[in-house]
N, CA and C of each residue as an Amber inpcrd file, in Angstrom:
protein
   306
  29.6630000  33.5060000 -15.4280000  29.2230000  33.3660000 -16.7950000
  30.0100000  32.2420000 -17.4840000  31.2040000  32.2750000 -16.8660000
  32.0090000  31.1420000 -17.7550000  31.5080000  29.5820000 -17.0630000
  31.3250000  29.6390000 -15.8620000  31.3120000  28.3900000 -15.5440000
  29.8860000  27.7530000 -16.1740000  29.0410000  28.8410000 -16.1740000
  27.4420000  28.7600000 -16.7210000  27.7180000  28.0160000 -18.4610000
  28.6780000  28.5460000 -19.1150000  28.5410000  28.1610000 -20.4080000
  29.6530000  26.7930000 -20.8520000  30.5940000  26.3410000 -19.4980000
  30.9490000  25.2740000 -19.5610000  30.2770000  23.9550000 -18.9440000
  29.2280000  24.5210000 -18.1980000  28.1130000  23.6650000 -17.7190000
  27.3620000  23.1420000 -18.9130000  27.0690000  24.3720000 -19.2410000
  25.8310000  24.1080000 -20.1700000  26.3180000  23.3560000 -21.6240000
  27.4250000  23.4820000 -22.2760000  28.5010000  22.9010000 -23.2480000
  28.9010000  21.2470000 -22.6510000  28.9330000  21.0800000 -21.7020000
  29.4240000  19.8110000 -20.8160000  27.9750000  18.9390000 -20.9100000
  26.3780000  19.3860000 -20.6490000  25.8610000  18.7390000 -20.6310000
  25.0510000  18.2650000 -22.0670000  25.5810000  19.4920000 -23.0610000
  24.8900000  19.5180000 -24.5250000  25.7640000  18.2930000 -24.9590000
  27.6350000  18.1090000 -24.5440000  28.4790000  17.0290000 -25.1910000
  27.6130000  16.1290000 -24.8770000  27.3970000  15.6360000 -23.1670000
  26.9580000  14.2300000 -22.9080000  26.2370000  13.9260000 -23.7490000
  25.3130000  14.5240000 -24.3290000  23.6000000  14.0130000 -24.6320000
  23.7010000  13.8550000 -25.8470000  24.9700000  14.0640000 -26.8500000
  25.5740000  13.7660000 -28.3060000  25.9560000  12.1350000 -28.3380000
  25.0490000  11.6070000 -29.1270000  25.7710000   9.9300000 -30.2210000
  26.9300000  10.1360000 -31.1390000  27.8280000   9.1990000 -30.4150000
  28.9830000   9.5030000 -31.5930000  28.7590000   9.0380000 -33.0540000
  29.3100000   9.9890000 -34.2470000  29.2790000   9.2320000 -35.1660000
  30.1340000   8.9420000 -35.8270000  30.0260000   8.2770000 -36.8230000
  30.7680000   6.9840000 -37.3960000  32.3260000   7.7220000 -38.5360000
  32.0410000   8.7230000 -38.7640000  32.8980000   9.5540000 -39.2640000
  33.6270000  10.8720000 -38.2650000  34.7520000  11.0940000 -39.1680000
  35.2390000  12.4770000 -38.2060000  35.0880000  13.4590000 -38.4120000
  34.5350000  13.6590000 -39.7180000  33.6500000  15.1520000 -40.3860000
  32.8300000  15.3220000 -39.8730000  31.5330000  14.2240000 -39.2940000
  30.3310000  14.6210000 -38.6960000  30.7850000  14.4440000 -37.3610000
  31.9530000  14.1320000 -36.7110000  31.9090000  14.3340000 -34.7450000
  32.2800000  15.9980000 -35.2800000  33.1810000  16.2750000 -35.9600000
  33.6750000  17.9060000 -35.5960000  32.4510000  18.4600000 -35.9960000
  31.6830000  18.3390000 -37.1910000  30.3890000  18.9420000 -36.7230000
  29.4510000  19.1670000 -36.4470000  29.7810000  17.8870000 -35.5130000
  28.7090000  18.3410000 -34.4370000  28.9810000  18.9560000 -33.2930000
  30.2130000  18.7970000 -32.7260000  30.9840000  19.2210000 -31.4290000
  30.9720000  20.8490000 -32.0020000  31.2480000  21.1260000 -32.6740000
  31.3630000  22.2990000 -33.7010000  30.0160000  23.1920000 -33.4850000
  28.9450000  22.3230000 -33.9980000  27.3660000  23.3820000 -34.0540000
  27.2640000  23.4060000 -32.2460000  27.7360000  22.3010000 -31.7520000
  27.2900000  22.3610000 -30.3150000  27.6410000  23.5020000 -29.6950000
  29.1380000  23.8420000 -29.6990000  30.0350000  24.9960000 -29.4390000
  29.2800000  26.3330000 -29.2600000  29.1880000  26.4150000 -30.5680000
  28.6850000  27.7570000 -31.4040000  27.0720000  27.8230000 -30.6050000
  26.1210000  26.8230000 -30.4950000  24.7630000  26.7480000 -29.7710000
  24.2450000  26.8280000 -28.2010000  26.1990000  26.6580000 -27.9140000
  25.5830000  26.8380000 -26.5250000  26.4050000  27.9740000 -26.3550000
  27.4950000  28.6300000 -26.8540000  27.7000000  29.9990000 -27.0950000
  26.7800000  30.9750000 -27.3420000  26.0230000  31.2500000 -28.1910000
  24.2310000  31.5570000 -28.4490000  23.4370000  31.3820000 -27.0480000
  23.3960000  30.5000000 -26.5420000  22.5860000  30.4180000 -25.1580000
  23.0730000  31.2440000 -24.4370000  24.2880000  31.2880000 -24.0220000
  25.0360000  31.4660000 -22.6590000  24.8740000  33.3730000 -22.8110000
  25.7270000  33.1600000 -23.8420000  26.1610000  34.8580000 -24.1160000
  25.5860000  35.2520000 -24.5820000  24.7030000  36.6660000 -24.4880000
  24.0100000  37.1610000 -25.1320000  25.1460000  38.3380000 -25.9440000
  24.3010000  38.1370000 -27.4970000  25.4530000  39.0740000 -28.2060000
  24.7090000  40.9130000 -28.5310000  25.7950000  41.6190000 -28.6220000
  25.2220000  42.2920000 -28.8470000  25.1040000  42.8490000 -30.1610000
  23.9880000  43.4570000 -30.6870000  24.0620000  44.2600000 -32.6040000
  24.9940000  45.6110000 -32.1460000  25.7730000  45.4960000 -33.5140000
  26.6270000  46.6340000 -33.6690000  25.6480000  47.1330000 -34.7350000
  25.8340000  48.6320000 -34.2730000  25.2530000  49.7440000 -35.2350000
  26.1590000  50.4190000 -36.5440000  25.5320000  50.6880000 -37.1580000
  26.3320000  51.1090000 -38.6280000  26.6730000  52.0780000 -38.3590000
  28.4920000  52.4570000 -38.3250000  28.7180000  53.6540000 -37.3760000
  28.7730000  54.6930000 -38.9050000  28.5900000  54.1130000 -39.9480000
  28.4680000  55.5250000 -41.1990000  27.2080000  55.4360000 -41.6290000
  26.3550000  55.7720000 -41.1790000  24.8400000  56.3080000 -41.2570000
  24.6780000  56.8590000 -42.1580000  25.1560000  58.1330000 -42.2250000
  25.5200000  59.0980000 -43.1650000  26.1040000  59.2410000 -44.3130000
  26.9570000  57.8420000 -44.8570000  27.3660000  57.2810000 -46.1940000
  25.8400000  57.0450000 -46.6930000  25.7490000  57.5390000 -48.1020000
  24.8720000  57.0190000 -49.0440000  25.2540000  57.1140000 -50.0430000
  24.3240000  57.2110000 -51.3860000  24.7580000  56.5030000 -52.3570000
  25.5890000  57.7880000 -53.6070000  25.6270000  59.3180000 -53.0260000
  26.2210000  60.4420000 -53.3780000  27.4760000  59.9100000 -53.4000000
  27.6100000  59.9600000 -52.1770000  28.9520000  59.8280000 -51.3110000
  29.6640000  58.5930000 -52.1140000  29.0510000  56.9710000 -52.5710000
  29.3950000  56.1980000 -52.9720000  30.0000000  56.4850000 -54.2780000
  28.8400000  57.6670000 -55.0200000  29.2240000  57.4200000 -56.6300000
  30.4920000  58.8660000 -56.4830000  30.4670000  59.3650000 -55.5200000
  31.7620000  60.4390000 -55.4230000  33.0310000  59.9890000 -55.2020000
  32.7730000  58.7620000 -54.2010000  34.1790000  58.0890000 -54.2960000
  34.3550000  57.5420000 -55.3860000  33.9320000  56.9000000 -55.6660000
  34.0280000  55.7620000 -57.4440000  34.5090000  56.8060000 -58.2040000
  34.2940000  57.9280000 -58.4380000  35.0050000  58.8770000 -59.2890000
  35.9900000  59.3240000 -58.8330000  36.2750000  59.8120000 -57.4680000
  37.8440000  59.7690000 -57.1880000  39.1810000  58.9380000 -57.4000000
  38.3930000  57.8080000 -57.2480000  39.1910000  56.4320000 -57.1370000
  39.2190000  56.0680000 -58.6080000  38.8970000  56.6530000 -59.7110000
  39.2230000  56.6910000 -60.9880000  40.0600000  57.2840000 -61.5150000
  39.7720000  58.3580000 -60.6560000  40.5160000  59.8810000 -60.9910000
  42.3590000  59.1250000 -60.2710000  42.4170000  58.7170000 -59.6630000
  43.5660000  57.8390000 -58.7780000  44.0430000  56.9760000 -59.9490000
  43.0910000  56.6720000 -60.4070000  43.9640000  55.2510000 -61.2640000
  44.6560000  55.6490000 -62.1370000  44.0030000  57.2380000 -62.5900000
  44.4770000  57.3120000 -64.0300000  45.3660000  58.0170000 -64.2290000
  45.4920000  58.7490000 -62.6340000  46.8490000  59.4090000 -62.1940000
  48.0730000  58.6840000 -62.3200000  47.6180000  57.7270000 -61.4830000
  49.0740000  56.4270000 -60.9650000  49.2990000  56.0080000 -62.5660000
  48.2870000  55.5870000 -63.7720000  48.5360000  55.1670000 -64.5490000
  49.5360000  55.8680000 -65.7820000  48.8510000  57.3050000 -65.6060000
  49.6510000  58.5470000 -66.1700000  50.0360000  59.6040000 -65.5380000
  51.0410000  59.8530000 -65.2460000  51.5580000  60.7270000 -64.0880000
  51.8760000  61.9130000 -64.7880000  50.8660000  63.0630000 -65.3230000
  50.9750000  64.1520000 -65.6650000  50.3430000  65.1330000 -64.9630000
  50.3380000  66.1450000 -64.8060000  50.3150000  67.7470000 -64.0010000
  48.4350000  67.5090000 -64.1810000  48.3700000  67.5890000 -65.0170000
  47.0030000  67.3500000 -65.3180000  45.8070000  66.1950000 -65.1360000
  46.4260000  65.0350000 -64.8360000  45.7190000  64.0060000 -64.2010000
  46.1100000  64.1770000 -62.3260000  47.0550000  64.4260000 -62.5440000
  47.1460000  64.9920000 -60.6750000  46.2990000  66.1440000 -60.3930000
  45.9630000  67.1540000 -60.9380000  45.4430000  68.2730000 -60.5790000
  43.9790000  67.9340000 -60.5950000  43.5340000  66.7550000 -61.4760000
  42.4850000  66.5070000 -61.6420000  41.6100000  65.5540000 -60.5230000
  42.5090000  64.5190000 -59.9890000  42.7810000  63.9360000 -59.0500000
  42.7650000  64.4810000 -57.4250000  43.2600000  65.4830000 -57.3750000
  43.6030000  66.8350000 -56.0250000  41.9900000  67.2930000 -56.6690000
  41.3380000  67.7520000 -57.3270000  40.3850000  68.4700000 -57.2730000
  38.3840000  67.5320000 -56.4050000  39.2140000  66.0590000 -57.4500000
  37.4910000  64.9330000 -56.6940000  38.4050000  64.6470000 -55.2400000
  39.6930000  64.8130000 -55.2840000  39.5380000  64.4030000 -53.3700000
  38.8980000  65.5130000 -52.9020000  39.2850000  66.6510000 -52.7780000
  38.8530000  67.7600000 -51.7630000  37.4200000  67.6440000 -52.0680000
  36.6760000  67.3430000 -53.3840000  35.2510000  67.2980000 -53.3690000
  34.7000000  66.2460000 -52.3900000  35.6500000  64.8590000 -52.2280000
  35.0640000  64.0320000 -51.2620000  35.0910000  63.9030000 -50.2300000
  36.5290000  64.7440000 -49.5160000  36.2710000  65.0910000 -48.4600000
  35.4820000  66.3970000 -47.8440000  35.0010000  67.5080000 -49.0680000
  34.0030000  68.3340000 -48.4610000  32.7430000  67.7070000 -48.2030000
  32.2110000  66.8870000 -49.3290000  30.8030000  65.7380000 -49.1800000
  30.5930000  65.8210000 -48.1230000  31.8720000  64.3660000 -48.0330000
  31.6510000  63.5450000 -46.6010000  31.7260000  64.4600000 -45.2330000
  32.3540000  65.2410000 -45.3350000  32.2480000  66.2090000 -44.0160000
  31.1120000  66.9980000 -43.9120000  30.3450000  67.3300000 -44.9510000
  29.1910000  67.7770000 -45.0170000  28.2430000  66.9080000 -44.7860000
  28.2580000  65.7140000 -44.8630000  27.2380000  64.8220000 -44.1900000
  27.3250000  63.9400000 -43.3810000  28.5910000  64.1640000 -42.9110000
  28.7060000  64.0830000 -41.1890000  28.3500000  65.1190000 -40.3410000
  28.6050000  66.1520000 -40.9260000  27.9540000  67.6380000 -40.0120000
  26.0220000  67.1310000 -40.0080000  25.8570000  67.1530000 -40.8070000
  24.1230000  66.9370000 -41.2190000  23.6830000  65.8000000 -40.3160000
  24.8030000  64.6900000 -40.2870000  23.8570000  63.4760000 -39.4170000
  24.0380000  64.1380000 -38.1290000  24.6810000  64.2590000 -38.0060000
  25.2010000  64.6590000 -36.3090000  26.6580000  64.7430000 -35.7630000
């Protein structure tokens, strides 16, 4: 595979006109790279490994992570307790809809 994509990179250089600047040789040597990388290797799609995040889950964190700020900002019994109460809600959520996806 490697020798396949230094072949194929070796014969894409030859068949390149140099040009007159050094911004346009790097990119072109540059798109060449990247194009015969694309040929050679086939890539593969990564899957969205949190499926199961949606937009509950989104607006549950955003309220935790408030509930955080205003802790750190005021450090009383009562912004902590308040704080301890949306985590455990976000981690019951989210564990609840990880159980649900699978």
């Amino acid at each position: 595979m490697l020798k396949q994509y230094r072949m194929y990179l070796h014969n894409r250089l030859i068949g390149k006109e140099a040009q007159q600047d050094i911004e346009g040789e790097w990119t072109q040597i540059k798109d060449t790279i990247i194009e015969s990388a694309n040929e050679v290797f086939q890539t593969q799609t990564t899957s969205n490994r949190n499926e199961w995040w949606d937009e509950s889950c989104n607006l549950i964190m955003s309220q935790k992570n408030e509930a955080r700020k205003k802790y750190l900002y005021v450090k009383t019994r009562a912004t902590c307790e308040i704080y301890e109460v949306k985590r455990a809600e976000v981690n019951r959520v989210c564990k609840e809809k990880k159980k649900e996806f699978g």
